[in-house]
N, C-alpha and C positions, 0 to 999 in steps of 0.2 A: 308524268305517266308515259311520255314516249322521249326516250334518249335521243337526243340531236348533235350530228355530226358538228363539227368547226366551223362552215359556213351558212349554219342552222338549218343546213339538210335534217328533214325525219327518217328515221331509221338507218340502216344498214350503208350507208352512201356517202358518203360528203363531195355533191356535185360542187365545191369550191375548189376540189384537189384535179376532178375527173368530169367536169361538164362542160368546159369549154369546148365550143364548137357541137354541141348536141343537137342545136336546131337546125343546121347544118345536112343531118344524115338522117337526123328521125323527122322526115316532113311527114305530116298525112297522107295515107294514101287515100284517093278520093273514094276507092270504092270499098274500104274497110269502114271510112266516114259515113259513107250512105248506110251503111249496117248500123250504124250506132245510131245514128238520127231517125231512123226508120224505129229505134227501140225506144226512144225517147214519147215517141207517139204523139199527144196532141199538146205536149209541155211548152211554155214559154219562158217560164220561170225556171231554170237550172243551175244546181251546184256541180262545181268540175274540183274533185277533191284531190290532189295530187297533181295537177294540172300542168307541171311543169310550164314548157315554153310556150303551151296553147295548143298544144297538138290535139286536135278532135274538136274544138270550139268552136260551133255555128256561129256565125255572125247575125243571122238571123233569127238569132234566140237570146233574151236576159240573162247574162251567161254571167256567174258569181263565183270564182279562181278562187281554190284554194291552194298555195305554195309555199310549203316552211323552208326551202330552199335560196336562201339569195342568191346565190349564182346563175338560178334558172330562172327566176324572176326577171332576172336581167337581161333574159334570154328573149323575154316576151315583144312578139311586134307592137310596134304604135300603133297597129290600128285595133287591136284587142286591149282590154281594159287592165287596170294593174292589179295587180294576186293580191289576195290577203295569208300575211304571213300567222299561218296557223296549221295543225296539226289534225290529222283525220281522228282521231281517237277520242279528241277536246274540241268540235265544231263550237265556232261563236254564234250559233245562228238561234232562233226560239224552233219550237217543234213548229213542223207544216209549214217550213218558213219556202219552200220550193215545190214548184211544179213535178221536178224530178231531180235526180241526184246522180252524176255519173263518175267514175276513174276511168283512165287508161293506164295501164303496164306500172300500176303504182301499186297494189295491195300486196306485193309481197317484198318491197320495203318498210311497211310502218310496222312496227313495234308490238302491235294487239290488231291480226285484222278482225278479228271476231268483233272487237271494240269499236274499230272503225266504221265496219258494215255497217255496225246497231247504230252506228251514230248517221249515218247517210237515210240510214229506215227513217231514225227519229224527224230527220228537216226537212223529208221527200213527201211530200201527200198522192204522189205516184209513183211510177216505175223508178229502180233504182236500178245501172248498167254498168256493167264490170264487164271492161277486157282485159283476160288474163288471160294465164297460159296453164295448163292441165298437167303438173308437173307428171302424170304418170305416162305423156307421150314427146316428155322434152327431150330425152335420149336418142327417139326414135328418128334421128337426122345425121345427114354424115358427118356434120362436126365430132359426133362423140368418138369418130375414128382416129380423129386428128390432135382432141384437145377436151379428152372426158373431163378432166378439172373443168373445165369452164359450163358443162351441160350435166355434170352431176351438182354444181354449185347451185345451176338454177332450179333443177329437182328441187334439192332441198330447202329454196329460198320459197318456190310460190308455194300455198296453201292450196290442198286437196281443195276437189270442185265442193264436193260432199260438206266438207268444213264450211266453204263460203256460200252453197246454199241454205247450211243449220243456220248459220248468223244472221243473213236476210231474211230468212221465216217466210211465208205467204206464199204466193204461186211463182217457182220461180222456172221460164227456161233456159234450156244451157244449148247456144246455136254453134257448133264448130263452127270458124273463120277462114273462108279459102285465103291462100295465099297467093296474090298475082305474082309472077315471073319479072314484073319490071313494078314491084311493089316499093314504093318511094322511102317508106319509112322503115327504117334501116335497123330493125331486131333482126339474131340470128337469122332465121329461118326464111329472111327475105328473101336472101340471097342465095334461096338453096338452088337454083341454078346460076347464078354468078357466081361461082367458089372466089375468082380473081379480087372482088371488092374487100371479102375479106383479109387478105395483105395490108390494105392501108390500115394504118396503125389507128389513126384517127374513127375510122369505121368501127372500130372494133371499140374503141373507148367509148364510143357510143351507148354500146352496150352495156350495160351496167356490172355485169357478172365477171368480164374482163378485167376489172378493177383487183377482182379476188385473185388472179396469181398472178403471181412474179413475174421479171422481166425472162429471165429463161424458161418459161414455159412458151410463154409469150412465141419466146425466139424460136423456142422447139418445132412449136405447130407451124407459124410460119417458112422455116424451112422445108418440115414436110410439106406442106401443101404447093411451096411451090415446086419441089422435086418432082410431085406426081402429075401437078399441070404439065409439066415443062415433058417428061418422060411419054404423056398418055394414058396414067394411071388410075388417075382421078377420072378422066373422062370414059375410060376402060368399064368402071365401075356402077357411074353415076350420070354417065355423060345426057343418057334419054330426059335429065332432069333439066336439060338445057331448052329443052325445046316443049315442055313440061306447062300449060297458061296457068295452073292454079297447083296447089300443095295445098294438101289437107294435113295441118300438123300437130303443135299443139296450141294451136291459139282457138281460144274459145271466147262466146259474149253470154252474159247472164244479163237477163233479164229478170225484174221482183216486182211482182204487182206486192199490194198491202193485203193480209187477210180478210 
């Protein structure tokens, strides 16, 4: 039911080729964490579907990793528990087998997320929590000036909000996500006042949508962007984004009670 990359990445990805060093750049930030746990409400039981290297996982919650990824499995610290290699679409779990059900930055890698959602509804007896990103304001940052391939890729990779609240069914809300200025986990939008971090090549493989083009695109943006640091162009532009505590972008958290 869901195509798996070479190092039995689900969907779109093979973090076998492009994951090394991911937990590296995407740590948690603590205070996108405190939104999410805040949504989780009085759950102790949780599924984390997409789970990668653990990023968002209370220590202080029954926390049940799902990661079809081996490379990112491998990513996982010792002191969080080891992933079950399985796929959001096909959960091995019975219905209501969780207090709640959550992703981070994962549903617009799997293969059916309509499928997957249903399937989070199915093993959550509560709240189900998706952080994504609102493809209709992923544009809306200055990357698309430097390197539209890489922010029209993610438009059309995440799923409308609309799609992923028809899938979750029940009461669902949709909270936009500030973005702090010294935000630790390293998606585009982090770094919308550090333009600089994006240069490292590594920072950028981070990101998953980076994977999608070539090495001379690659090379293109990075030249521009540091032509315009280096001139005063960028800063000319965009500079007030430096001193900037939060960015409303497009990262949003959905929340799903049950019907």
């Amino acid at each position: 039911m869901n195509a798996r990359a070479g190092d039995g990445s689900a969907g779109d990805v093979d973090y076998g080729a492009v994951g090394a060093g991911y937990a590296d750049h995407r740590r948690p930030d603590p205070r996108i964490a405190a939104l999410i746990h805040e949504a989780l409400g009085t759950a102790r039981t949780v599924v984390n579907v997409g789970a990668g290297a653990g990023s968002y996982e209370a220590v202080s919650l029954d926390v049940t990793a799902v990661e079809p990824s081996a490379a990112m499995r491998a990513q996982r610290p010792p002191h969080l528990a080891p992933a079950i290699d399985a796929v959001a679409e096909q959960l091995p779990f019975a219905d209501d087998s969780f207090d709640a059900a959550m992703t981070t930055f994962s549903v617009h890698q799997w293969s059916d997320a309509v499928a997957g959602l249903r399937e989070l509804r199915r093993v959550a007896t509560g709240p189900v929590v998706v952080l994504t990103c609102d493809p209709r304001r992923v544009r809306d940052f200055w990357l698309h000036d430097y390197c539209p391939e890489v922010l029209d890729t993610e438009a059309r990779r995440y799923p409308g909000v609309d799609a992923l609240t028809a899938a979750l069914g029940g009461t669902v809300r949709v909270t936009p996500v500030p973005i702090p200025l010294d935000c630790s986990d390293g998606f585009n939008e982090a770094y919308y006042g550090r333009p600089e971090r994006l240069l490292d090549p590594a920072a950028r493989q981070a990101r998953s949508a980076w994977s999608f083009v070539d090495a001379p695109v690659r090379d293109r943006f990075a030249a521009a962007l540091r032509r315009d640091l280096a001139d005063g162009t960028w800063d000319a532009r965009h500079g007030a984004l430096r001193e900037r505590p939060t960015l409303e972008g497009s990262l949003v958290l959905l929340r799903a009670l049950p019907a």
